[in-house]
C-alpha positions as CSV (number, residue, x, y, z in Angstrom):
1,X,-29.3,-91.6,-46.5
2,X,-28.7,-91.7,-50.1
3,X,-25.3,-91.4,-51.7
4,X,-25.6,-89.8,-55.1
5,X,-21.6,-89.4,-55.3
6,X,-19.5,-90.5,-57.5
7,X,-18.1,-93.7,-56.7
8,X,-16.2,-95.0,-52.9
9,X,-13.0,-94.7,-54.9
10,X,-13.7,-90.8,-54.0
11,X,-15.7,-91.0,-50.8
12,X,-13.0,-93.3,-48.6
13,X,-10.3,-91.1,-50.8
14,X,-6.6,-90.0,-48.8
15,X,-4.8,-88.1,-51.6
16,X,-0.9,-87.5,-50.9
17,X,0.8,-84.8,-49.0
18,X,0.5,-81.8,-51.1
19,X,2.2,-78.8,-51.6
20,X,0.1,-75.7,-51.0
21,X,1.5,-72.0,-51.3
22,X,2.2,-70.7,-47.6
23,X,2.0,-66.8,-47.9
24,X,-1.6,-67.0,-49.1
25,X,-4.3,-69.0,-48.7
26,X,-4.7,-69.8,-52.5
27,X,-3.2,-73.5,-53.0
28,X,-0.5,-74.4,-55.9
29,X,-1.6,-76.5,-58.1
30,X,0.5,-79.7,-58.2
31,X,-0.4,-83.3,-60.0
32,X,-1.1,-85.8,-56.7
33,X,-1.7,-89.8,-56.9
34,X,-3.7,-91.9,-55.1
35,X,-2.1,-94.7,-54.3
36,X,-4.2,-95.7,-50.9
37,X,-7.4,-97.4,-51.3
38,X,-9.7,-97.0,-48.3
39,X,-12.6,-99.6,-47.4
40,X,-16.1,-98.5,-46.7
41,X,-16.7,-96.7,-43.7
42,X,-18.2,-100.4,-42.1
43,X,-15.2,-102.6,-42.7
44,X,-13.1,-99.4,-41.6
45,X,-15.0,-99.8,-38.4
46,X,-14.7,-103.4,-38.7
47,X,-10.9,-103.6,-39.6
48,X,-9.4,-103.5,-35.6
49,X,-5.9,-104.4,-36.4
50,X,-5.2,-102.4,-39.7
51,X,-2.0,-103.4,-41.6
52,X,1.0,-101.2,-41.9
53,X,0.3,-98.7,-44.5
54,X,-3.8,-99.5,-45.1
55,X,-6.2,-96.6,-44.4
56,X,-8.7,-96.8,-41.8
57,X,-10.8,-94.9,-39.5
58,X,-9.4,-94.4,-35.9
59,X,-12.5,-92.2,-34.3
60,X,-15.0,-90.5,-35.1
61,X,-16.4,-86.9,-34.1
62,X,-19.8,-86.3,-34.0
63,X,-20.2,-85.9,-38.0
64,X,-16.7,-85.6,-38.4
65,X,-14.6,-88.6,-38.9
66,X,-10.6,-88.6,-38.8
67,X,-8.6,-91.4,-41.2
68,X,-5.7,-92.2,-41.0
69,X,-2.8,-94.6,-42.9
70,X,-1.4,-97.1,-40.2
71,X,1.8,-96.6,-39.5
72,X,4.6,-98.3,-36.5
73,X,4.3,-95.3,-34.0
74,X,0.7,-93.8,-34.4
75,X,1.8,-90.3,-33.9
76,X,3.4,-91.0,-37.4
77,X,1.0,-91.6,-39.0
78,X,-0.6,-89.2,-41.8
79,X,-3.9,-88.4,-40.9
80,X,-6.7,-86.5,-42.6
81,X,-10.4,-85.5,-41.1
82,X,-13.3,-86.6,-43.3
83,X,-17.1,-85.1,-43.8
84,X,-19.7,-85.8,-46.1
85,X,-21.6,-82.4,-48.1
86,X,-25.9,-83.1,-48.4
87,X,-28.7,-81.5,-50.3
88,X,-31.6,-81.4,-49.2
89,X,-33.3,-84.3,-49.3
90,X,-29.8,-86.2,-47.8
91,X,-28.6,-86.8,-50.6
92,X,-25.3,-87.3,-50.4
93,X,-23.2,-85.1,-52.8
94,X,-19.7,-84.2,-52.1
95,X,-17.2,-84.5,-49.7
96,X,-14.7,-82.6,-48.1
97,X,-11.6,-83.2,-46.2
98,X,-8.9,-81.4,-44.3
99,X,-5.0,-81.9,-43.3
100,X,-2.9,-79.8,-41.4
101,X,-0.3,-77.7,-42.9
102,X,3.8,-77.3,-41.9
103,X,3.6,-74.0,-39.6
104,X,4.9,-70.5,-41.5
105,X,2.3,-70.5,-43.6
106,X,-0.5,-68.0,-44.0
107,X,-2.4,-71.2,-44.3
108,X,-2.6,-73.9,-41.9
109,X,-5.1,-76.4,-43.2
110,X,-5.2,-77.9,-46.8
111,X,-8.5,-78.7,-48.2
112,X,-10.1,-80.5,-51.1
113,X,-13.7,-80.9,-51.8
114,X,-14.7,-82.9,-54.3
115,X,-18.2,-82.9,-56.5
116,X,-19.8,-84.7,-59.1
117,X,-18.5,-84.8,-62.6
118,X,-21.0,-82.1,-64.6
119,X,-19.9,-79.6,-61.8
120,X,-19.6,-76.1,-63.3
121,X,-16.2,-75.2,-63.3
122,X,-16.6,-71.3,-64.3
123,X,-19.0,-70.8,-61.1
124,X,-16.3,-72.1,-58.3
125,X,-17.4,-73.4,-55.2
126,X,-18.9,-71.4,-52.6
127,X,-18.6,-71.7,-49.0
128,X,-20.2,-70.1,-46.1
129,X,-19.8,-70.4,-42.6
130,X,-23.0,-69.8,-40.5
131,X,-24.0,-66.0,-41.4
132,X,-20.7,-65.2,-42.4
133,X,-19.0,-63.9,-46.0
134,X,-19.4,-66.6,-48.6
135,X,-16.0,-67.4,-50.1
136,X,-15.4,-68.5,-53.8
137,X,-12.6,-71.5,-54.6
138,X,-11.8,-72.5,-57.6
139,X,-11.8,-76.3,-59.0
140,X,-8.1,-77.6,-59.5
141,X,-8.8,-80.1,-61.5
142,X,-10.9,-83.3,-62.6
143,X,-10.6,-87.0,-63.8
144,X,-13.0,-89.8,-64.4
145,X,-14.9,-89.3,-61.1
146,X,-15.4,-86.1,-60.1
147,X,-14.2,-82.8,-60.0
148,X,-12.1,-80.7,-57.1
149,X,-11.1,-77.7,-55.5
150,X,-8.0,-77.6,-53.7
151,X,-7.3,-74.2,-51.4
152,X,-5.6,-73.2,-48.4
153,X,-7.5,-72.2,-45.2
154,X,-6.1,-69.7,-42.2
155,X,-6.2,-69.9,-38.7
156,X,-8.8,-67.6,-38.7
157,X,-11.1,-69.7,-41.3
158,X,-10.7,-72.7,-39.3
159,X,-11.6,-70.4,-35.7
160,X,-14.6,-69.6,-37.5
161,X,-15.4,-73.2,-38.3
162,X,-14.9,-73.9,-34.4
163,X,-17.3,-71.6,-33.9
164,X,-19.6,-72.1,-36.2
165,X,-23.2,-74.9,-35.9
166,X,-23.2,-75.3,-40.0
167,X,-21.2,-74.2,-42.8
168,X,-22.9,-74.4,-46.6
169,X,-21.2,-75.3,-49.7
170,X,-23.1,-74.4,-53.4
171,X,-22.0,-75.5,-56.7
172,X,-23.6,-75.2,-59.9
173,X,-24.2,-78.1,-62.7
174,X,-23.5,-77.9,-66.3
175,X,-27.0,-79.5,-67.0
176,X,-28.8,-77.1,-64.8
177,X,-27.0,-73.5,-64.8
178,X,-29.6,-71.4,-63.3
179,X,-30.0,-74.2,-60.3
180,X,-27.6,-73.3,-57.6
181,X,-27.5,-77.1,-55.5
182,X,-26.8,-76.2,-51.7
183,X,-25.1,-78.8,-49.8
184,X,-25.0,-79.1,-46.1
185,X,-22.3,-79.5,-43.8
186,X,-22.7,-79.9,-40.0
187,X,-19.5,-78.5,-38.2
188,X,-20.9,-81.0,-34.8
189,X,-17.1,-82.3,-34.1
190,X,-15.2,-80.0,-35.9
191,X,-13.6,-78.5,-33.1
192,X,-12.9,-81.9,-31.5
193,X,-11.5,-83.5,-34.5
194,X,-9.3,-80.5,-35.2
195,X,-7.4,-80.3,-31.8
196,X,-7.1,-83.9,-32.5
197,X,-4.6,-83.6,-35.5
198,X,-3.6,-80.1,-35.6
199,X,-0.4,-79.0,-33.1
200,X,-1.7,-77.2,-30.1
C-alpha cells in the first residue's frame, strides 16, 4: 500500500487531551501541542518494553489499532484508537483517530481527522456511515503538514459505527475543485477497539 500522506510526524500522531464542548457535538476550538513522538507502526510492534511516557501500540483490531502513552499502572494510561482513510487505488490519504470523552456530554468520543495540506477548507469533510446521512465537519485548523477537523461524536454516531461494514470520508482539493477524493474506511474492529477504551 502506498502512503501519499503527509509525513509520520502525522500518521503515528497523539495530540493532547482536548477540550470539546459537551452539550453538542460541535468541538471547541482550543490550540493543542504535540509533544509525543510516536515510532512507525513496525518498531511500535517491535518496542516490547516501552519507556514511561513513549507512545506505542498495545493491540491491534482488525483495521483498527489502539496507542497508547506508557504509563506505571496501564489503566492510566491515555489511550487513543488509530485508522488509516484510502482512495481508491490504496492510497493512503488521511487518518483518523478517536478518544473517549468525560461522561455528561452530548458527545462521548473526540475525533480528529487529518488530510493533506491543499485540502479545501470551504467544502468540510464529509462522512458517511454505510447508507446512512452524510455529515459535514468543519477543519479546525492547519500547520505545515496537514490540515484537520476536530468534532464531537454521540453515542448514537459511535452505535452506528458498531454497526456499520464501512464508513466513507470525502474531501475536496484546492488544485482540483470539481474532484471530490473518496477515502475508505473499514469499521472491521471498531466495535472491539471501542469497548476496549470506552467505560462500559
Amino acid at each position: 500500500m502506498k502512503h501519499k500522506l503527509i509525513p509520520a510526524i502525522i500518521a503515528f500522531l497523539v495530540v493532547s487531551p482536548v477540550t470539546f464542548a459537551q452539550e453538542t457535538a460541535t468541538v471547541e476550538e482550543t490550540e493543542t501541542s504535540n509533544s509525543t513522538e510516536f515510532k512507525t507502526a513496525e518498531e511500535l510492534v517491535q518496542a516490547s518494553k516501552p519507556a514511561i511516557g513513549e507512545g506505542y501500540l498495545r493491540e491491534k483490531y482488525g483495521e483498527w489499532e489502539l496507542r497508547c502513552i506508557k504509563a506505571e499502572v496501564m489503566k492510566e494510561e491515555e489511550c487513543r484508537v488509530f485508522n488509516f482513510l484510502v482512495d481508491q487505488d490504496g492510497n493512503t490519504i488521511a487518518q483518523l483517530d478517536m478518544q473517549v470523552l468525560s461522561a455528561g456530554g452530548k458527545a462521548v468520543a473526540g475525533v480528529d481527522i487529518a488530510t493533506p495540506l491543499g485540502s479545501l477548507l470551504t467544502a468540510q469533510v464529509v462522512l458517511k456511515i454505510d447508507a446512512g446521512k452524510a455529515k459535514r465537519y468543519p477543519y479546525t485548523w492547519c500547520d505545515q503538514q496537514g490540515c484537520y477537523a476536530r468534532f464531537g461524536m454521540t453515542q448514537e454516531e459511535i452505535d452506528a459505527m458498531k454497526r456499520g461494514a464501512k464508513a466513507n470520508v470525502t474531501i475536496l482539493s484546492v488544485a482540483a475543485p470539481d474532484q471530490p477524493l473518496s477515502m475508505d474506511l473499514s469499521l472491521s474492529g471498531f466495535t472491539a477497539v471501542w469497548n476496549a477504551i470506552a467505560p462500559q
